[in-house]
C-alpha positions in Angstrom: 0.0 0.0 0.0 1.4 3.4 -0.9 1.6 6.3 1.9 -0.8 8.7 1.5 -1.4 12.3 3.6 0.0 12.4 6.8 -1.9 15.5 9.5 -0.6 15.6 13.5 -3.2 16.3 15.8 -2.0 17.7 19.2 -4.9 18.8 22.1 -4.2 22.5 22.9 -7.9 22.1 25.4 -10.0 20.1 26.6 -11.4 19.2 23.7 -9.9 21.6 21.5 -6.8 19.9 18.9 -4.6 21.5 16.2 -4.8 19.8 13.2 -1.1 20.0 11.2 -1.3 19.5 7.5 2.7 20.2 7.4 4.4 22.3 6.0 3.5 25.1 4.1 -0.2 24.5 5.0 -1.8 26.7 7.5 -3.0 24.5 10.9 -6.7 24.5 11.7 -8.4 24.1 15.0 -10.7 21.7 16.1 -13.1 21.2 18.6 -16.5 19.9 20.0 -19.7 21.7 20.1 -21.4 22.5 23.2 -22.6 21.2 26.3 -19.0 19.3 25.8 -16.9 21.7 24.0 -16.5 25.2 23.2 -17.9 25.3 19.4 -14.4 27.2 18.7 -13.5 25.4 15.4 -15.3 22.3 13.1 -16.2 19.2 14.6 -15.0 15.5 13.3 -18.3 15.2 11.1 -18.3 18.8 9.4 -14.4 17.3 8.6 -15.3 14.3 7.3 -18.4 15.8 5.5 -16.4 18.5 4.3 -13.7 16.2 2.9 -16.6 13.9 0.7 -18.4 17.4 -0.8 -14.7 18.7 -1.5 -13.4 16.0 -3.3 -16.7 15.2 -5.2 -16.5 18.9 -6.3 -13.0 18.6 -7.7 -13.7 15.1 -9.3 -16.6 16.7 -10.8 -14.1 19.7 -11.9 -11.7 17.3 -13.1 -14.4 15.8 -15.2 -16.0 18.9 -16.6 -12.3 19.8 -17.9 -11.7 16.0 -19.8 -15.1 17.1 -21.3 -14.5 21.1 -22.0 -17.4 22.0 -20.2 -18.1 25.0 -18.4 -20.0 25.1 -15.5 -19.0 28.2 -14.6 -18.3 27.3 -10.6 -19.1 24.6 -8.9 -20.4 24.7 -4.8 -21.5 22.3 -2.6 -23.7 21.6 0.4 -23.2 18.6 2.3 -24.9 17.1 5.7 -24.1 14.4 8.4 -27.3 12.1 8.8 -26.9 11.1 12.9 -28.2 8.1 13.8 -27.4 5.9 17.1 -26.5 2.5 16.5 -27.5 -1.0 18.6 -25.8 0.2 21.5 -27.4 3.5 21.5 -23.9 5.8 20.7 -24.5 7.9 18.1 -22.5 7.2 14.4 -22.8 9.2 11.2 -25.8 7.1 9.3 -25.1 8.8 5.7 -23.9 12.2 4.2 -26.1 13.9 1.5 -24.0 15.6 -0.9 -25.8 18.6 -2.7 -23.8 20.3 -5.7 -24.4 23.0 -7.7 -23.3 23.9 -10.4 -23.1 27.8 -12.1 -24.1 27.2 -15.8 -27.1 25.8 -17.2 -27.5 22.5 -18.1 -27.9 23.6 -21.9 -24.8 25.4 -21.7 -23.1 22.0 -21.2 -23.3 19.7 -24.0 -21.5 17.0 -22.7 -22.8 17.1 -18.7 -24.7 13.7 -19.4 -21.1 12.1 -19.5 -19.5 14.1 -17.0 -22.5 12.8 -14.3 -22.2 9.1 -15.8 -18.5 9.2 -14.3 -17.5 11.8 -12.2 -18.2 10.1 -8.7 -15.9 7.1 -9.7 -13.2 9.4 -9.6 -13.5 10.6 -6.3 -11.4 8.7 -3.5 -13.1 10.2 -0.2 -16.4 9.5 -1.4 -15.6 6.0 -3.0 -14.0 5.0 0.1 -15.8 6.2 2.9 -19.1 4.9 1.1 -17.8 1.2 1.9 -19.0 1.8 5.4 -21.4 5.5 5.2 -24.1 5.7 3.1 -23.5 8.7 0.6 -25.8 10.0 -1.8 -25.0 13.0 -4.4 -27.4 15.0 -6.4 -26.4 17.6 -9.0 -27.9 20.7 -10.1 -27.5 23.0 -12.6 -28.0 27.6 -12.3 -31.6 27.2 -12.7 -32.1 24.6 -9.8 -32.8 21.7 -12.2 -31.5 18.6 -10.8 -29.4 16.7 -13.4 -28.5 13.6 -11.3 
């Protein structure tokens, strides 16, 4: 297996951590929300929902450039489903990944190709859906949902 990304966590609180990305790459700071933490920085499922919708939204780039099409932006909204499993603790049940897209769909000849295949090119997503239900809807500037 090949290394991938290395990050250092360190806790700076109680449960406040620094998240080093190394060098060259500013820090970020993490915590919990309240009653247990402050609500000073992202929690672990804003993370890991964050890292799905970003790398969905530069697969999707990546596949709107192999087929010249401009979508003129591309932005995402993504959310944590919370569900408690057998034991009662609670686990992320699924993340719904909403992206949007600036241009029309007519403006984009070719988008019917770039849906068929940009998801399989996305190694958060592909990975994390092994254990985390993700789904993924796409729309276009007038709100019309393309996949």
């Amino acid at each position: 297996m090949d290394a991938g990304p290395t990050i250092r966590i360190t806790q700076v609180g109680a449960y406040v951590f620094t998240v080093d990305f190394g060098a060259g790459l500013s820090g970020l700071l993490t915590d919990e929300a309240p009653p247990v933490g402050g609500g000073t920085g992202p929690i672990p499922e804003q993370l890991l929902a964050s890292g799905v919708a970003n790398c969905l939204c530069a697969s999707l780039v990546f596949a709107l450039g192999k087929f010249r099409q401009d979508a003129q932006g591309v932005a995402a909204e993504a959310t944590c489903r919370m569900a408690r499993n057998p034991e009662g603790r609670l686990r992320i049940g699924g993340i719904a990944v909403r992206i949007r897209l600036g241009a029309a769909a007519e403006a984009m000849p070719r988008i019917d190709r770039v849906l068929e295949q940009f998801e399989r090119f996305c190694t958060v997503s592909e990975s994390v859906k092994a254990g985390i239900p993700v789904t993924v809807s796409v729309e276009d500037a007038d709100g019309a949902r393309l996949a």
